[in-house]
N, C-alpha and C positions, 0 to 999 in steps of 0.2 A: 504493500500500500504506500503509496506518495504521501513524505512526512513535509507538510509545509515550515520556511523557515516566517514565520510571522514575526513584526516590531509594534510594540503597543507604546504607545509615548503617555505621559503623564500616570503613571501607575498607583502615586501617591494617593491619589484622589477616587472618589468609587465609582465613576465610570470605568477608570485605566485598570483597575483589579475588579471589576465585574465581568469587563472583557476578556479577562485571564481567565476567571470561573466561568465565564461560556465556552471559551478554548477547552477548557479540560474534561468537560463535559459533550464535544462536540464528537460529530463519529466519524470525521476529519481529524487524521493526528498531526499536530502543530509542534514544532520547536518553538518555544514562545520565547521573543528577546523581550526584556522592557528596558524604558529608560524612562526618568523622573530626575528633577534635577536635585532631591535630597537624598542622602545615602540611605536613611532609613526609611524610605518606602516601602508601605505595606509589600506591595505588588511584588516585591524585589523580593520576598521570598514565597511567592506564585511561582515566580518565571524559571526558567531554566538558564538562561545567563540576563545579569542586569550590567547596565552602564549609568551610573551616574553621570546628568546629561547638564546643561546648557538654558538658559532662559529663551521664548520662543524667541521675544526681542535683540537676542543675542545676534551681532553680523555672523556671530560664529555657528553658529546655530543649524544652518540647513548644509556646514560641511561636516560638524556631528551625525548629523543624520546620514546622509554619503558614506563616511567613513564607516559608520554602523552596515549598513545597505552591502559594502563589499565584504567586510570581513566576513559577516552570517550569512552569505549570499541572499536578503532580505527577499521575499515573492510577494511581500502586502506589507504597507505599514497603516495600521488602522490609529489615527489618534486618538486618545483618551480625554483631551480636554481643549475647551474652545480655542486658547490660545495658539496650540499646537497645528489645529486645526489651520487657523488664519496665515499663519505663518507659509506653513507647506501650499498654501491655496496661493497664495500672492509670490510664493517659488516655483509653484509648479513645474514646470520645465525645465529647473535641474536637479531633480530628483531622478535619481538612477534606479529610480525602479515602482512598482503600481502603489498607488496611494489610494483611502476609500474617502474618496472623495466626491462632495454633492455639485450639481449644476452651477456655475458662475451665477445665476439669477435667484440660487437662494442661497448660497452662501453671501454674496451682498447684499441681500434684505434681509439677513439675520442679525447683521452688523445695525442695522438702526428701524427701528419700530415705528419713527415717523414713516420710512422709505415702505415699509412693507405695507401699513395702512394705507399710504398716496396708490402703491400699484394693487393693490386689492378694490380697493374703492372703484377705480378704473376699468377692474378687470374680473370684479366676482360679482357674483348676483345675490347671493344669501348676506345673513347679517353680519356685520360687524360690530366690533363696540363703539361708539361716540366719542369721537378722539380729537382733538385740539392742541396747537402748538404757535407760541409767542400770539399768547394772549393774553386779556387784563384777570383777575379774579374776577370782575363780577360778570364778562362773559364766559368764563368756566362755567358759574354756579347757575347762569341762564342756561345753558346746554346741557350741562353734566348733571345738573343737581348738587347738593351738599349733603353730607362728604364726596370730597371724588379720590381719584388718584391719579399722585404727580410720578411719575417713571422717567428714569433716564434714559434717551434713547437709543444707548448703547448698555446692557446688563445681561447678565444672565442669571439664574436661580434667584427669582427675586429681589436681586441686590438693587438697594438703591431705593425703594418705593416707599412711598410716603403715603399715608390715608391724611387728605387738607380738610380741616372743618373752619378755620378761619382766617379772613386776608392777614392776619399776622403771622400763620402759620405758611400761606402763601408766600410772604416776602422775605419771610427767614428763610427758604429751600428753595425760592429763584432767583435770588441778589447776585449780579455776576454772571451768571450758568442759563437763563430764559433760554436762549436757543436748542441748550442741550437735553433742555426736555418736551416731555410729551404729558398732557392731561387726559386721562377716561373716567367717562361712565363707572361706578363700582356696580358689576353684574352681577348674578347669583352670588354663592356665599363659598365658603371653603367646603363646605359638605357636596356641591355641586361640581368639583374641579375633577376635570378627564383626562390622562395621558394618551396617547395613540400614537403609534409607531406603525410606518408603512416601509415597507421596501418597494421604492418607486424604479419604475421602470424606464423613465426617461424621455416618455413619450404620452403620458396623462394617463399611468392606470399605475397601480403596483400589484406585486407579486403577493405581498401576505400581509397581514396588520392583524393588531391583539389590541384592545382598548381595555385599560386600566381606571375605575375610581378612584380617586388618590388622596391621602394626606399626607402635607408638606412637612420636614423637618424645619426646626431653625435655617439650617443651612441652606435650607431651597430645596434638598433633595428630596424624592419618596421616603416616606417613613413607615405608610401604611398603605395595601394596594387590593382590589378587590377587581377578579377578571369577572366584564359585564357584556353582554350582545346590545348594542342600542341600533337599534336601525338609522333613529335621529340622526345619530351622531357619526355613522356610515356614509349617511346619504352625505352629510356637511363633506367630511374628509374626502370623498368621492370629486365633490364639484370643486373642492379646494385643489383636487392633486393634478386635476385639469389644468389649473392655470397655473400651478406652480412648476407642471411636470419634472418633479424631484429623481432623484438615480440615487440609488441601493437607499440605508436605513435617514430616515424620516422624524425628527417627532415634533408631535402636534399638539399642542397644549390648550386645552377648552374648559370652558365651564356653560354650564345650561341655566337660564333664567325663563321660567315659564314653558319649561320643554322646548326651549328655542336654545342652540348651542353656539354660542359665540367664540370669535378666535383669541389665545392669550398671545402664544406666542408660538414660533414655526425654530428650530434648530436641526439645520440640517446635515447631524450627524445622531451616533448614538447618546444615548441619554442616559441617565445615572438610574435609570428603571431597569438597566441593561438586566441585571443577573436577577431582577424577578422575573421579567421575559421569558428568561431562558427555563425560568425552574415550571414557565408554565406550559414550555412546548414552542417560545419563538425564539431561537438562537439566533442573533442577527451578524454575531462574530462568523459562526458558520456560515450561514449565506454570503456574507461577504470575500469566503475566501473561495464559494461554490460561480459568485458572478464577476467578482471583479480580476479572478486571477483563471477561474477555468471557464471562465466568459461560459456560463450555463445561466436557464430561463431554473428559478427559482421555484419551488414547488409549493403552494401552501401545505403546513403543514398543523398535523391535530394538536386541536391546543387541549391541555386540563381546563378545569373552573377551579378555582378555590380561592382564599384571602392571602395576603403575606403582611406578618410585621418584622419590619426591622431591628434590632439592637442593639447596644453596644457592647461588644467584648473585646479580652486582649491577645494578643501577639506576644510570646516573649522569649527572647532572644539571649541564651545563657551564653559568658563568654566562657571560652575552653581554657 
């Protein structure tokens, strides 16, 4: 059997060791490289060889990777975290070797939230949230209602948002910075929030998708995750992967207000739901080494039902 040599970048973080836990559990055998740029990364005792790596911003940075790429004869470097992500997308073309990498048109509307509203508004027909940028308070609170929320429009895992209930509160979190955000609507509640993961095909359909119920950690990540059938919320992702037409894994972040599901937010790569995915039957580490390295049509595959919670435990590393 063909032993793939795989590189997971960011492993520190539980996307980059999710994707290691779906490698290991895959019925694809991997040599897993990781690299993270602190020594004690979880992940770094997943892998089978680690490198302590390079900040993405680093100039050095994409000849780390290189360097990595020949020695392990690398055949996919899947990255584990946005940064990593950006970096290898804005190099792309000296990377010596396949990257799981999303469409130019959503990897740059993942980068800012204003851009992704302007081309959905344009280009979708279902709802979106009520969105506004470099504007007064009291045109917020005419559109939005009171409280709304103020977002950066560049974040990920929630970082950065603000619930505004008064112009004091307004002027203290826009002083300076007005352009670099975005104000919404506050839609349903945390009890209504959906993950979905599509493996798109590049051409307005995808290969497989798993929708998730979710609760959020402090951190932004799933903490708590419940597999659910919504047709809703089907049809939405459906008309969305039209216009977005995304390639391999996908995620789509929704919440439903009135059984109507609205978009949060679109990353297009894998997400830190990775290793409940997996444990529910969606491997997306494996499809990605099944399409973007033995270029094969992706098969949906049987998912379980069940819950998952997350939490914390330890790692512990005796010295000899």
């Amino acid at each position: 059997m063909t032993k793939y040599n795989i590189l997971v970048t960011g492993v520190g973080a539980i996307i980059g060791y999710g994707i290691i836990q779906s490698l290991k559990t895959s019925q694809l055998q991997a040599n897993i490289v990781a690299t993270d740029i602190y020594e004690d990364a979880y992940g770094a005792a997943l892998a089978d060889t680690f490198y302590q790596g390079v900040l993405a911003s680093s100039p050095d940075f994409i000849d780390f990777i290189n360097d990595i790429v020949a020695k392990e004869k690398i055949d996919l470097i899947i990255p584990g975290i946005e940064q990593d992500l950006y970096a290898l997308f804005q190099n792309k073309e000296k990377i010596h070797t396949k990257v799981v990498m999303n469409t130019d048109l959503c990897i740059t509307l993942s980068k800012d939230k204003w851009a992704t509203y302007s081309y959905l508004k344009d280009n979708f027909t279902l709802d979106l949230i009520p969105t506004l940028q470099n504007v007064t308070f009291d045109e917020c609170v005419k559109t939005l209602g009171l409280p709304f929320l103020l977002k950066p429009k560049s974040s990920y895992a929630s970082k950065g948002i603000q619930t505004i209930s008064s112009k004091r509160e307004f002027d203290f979190y826009t002083e300076s910075q007005l352009g670099q955000l975005i104000f919404q609507k506050i839609i349903g509640t945390t009890n209504s929030e959906f993950t979905v993961s599509v493996f798109g095909d590049g051409k307005g359909n995808f290969f497989d998708s798993i929708i998730l119920k979710r609760a959020l950690s402090g951190e932004g990540a799933t903490s708590k995750a419940i597999v659910v059938q919504s047709p809703i919320i089907e049809k939405y992702v459906t008309e969305l992967v039209k216009v977005l037409l995304p390639v391999g894994p996908t995620n789509i972040q929704l919440r439903l207000e009135n059984d109507v599901p609205y978009l949060l937010e679109i990353n297009p790569r894998i997400s830190s739901a990775c290793s409940l995915r997996m444990a529910f039957g969606y491997n997306e580490p494996e499809m990605c080494i099944d399409y973007f390295v033995n270029q094969k049509a992706i098969q949906p595959s049987p998912k379980k039902t069940g819950s998952a919670v997350r939490f914390i435990t330890d790692y512990i590393k005796y010295d000899k």
